[in-house]
Structure formats: C-alpha cells, structure tokens
C-alpha positions as CSV (number, residue, x, y, z in Angstrom):
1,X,-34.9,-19.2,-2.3
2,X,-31.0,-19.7,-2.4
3,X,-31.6,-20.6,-6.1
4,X,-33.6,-18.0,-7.5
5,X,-31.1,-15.4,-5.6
6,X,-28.4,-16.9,-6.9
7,X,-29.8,-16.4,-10.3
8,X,-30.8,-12.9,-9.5
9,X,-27.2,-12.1,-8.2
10,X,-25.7,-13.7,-11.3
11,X,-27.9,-12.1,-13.7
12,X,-27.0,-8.6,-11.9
13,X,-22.9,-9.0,-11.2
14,X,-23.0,-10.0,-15.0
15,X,-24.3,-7.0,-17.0
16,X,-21.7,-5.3,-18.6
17,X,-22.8,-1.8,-18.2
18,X,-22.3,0.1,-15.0
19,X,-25.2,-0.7,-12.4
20,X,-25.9,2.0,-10.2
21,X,-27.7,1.4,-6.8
22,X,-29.6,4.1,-5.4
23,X,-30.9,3.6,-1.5
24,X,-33.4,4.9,0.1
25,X,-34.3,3.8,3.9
26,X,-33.6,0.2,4.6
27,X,-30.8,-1.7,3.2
28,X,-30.8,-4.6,5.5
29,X,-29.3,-8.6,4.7
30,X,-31.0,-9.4,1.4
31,X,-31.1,-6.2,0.5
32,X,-28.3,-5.1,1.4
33,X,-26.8,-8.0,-0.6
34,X,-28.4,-7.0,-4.0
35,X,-27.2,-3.6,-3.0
36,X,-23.0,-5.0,-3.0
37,X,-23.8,-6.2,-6.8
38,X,-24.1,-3.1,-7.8
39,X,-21.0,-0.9,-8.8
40,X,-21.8,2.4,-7.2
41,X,-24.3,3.0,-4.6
42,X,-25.7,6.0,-3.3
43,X,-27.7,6.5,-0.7
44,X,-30.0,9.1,1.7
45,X,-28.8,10.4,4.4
46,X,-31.6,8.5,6.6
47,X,-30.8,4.7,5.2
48,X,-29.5,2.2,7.4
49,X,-27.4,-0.6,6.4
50,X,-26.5,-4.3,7.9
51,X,-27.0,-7.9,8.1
52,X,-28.5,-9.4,10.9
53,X,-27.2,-13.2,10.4
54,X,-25.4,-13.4,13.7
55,X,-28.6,-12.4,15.3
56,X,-31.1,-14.3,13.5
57,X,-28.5,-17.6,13.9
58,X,-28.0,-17.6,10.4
59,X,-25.1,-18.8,7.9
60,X,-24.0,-16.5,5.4
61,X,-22.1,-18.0,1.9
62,X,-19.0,-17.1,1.4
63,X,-19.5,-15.4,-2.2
64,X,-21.4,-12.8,0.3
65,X,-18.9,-12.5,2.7
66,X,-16.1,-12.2,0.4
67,X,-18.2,-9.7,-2.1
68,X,-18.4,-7.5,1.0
69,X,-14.9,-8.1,2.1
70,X,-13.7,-7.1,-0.7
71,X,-15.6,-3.8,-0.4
72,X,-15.2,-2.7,2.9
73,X,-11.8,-5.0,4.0
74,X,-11.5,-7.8,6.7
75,X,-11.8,-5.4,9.8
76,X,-15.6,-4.0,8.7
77,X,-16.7,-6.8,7.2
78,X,-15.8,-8.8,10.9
79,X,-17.8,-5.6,12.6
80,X,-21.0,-6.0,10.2
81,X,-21.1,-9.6,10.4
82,X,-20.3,-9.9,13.9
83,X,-22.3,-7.6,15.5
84,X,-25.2,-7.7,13.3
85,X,-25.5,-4.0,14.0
86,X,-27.0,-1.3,11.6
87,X,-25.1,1.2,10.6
88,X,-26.2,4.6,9.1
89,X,-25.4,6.2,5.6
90,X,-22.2,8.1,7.2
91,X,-21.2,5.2,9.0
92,X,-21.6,3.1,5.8
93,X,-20.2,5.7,3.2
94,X,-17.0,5.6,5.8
95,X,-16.3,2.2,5.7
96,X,-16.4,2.2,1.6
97,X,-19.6,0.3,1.7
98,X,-21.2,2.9,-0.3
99,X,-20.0,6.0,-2.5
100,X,-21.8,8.6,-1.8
101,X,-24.6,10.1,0.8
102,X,-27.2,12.8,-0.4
103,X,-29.8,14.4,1.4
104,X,-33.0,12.2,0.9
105,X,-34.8,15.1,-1.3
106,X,-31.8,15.1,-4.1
107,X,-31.4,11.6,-4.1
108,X,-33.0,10.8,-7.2
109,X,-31.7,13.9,-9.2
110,X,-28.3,13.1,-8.0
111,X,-28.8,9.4,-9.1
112,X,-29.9,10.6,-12.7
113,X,-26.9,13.1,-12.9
114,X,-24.3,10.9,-12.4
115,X,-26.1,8.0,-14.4
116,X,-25.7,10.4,-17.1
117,X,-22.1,11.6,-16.9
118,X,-21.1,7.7,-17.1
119,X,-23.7,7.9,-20.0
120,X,-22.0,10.2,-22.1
121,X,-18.4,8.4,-21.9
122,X,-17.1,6.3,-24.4
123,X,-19.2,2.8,-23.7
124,X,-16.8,0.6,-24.6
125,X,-14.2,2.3,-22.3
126,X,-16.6,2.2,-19.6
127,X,-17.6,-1.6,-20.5
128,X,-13.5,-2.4,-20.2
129,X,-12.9,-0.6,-17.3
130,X,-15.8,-2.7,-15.3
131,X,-14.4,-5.6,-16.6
132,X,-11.1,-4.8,-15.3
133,X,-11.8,-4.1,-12.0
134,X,-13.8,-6.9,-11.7
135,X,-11.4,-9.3,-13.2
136,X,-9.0,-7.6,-10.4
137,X,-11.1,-8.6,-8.0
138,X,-11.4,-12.3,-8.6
139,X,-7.6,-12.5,-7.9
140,X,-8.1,-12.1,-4.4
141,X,-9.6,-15.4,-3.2
C-alpha cells in the first residue's frame, strides 16, 4: 500500500501543469492526502476534512506531515493531527487548507471556470510559476 501511494503521490506532485482538486463530501486521511498534492482545492460547503491517525493509533510519514505543514503552518497542522477531529469546509478554507468553498450545486461550474481562466494564460508562465513555488517550498525542511 505505502508503495503504490507513494507512486500515486509522486506521479501527482510531479505534473507540471496546475492540478486542481475539487471536493465533494468526505475528504478524510488518504483522501485528504491526495487532496494536499493538488495545488488549489475547492470544495462544497458540506465536505468535511481530517486525518484520524491519532485515533486509529496510526503513524503518519513525515512527507505528509510536512506537505500539510507547509499548507496550513505548525499550529493547525498540531490541531489536525492531534485531535484527529473533522473539520468542515469553513473551518478548513480558514486555516488555508483549501482555497475556496462553493455551495455544493455550483461546485462543478465553479471548478470548470476557474480551470479555464488558468487555461487561457500563458502555459509556460503558469508551468514556471508552479515550479517556483514549489521549489520555494522544498527550502523549508
């Protein structure tokens, strides 16, 4: 299992055009961790977020914890992985773990809008401007 989502995180935090998550209901540990590869996510206002590790007595790798850290900073990613709580969209959109929250019945259209004013940009500025930010990222091990 930690192989073939290894490869399926790799394959995903390695595409060099923008990914766009769009959430709808549960986004819960696995899930939720496909859902941080992604470099906007928007969600419904109904979907609920977490990772249940602590409960479940699970470890959690640190590529997770830091992908999420760097998200949401120290303080949240301690409350999400502490608690093992869910959190709803608001709660979730506050803490910077997602972008944006739209009412469940524009989700999609929303999603396709915004896919397509990325689309119409320059790609190449787009495809450097990813890269950037995520090279900016790595520096904070």
């Amino acid at each position: 299992y930690e192989k073939a989502s290894s490869l399926a995180k790799n394959s995903l935090n390695n595409l060099k055009k923008p990914l766009i998550a769009m959430i709808d209901g549960f986004c819960i540990g696995g899930g939720m961790g496909i859902a941080l590869t992604a470099d906007i996510r928007i969600a419904s206002n109904d979907s609920k977020f977490g990772i249940p590790a602590a409960r479940l007595g699970l470890g959690y790798g640190y590529e997770g914890i830091k992908e999420l850290m760097n998200l949401v900073g120290p303080a949240y990613a301690k409350e999400i992985f502490f608690t093992g709580n869910r959190f709803s969209s608001i709660d979730a959109e506050r803490m910077g773990l997602i972008n944006k929250v739209v009412e469940k019945t524009h989700l999609e259209q929303y999603v396709v809008d915004f896919a397509s004013r990325i689309a119409i940009n320059a790609p190449l500025t787009v495809m450097a401007s990813k890269a950037a930010i995520n090279e900016g990222l790595k520096k904070y091990v």
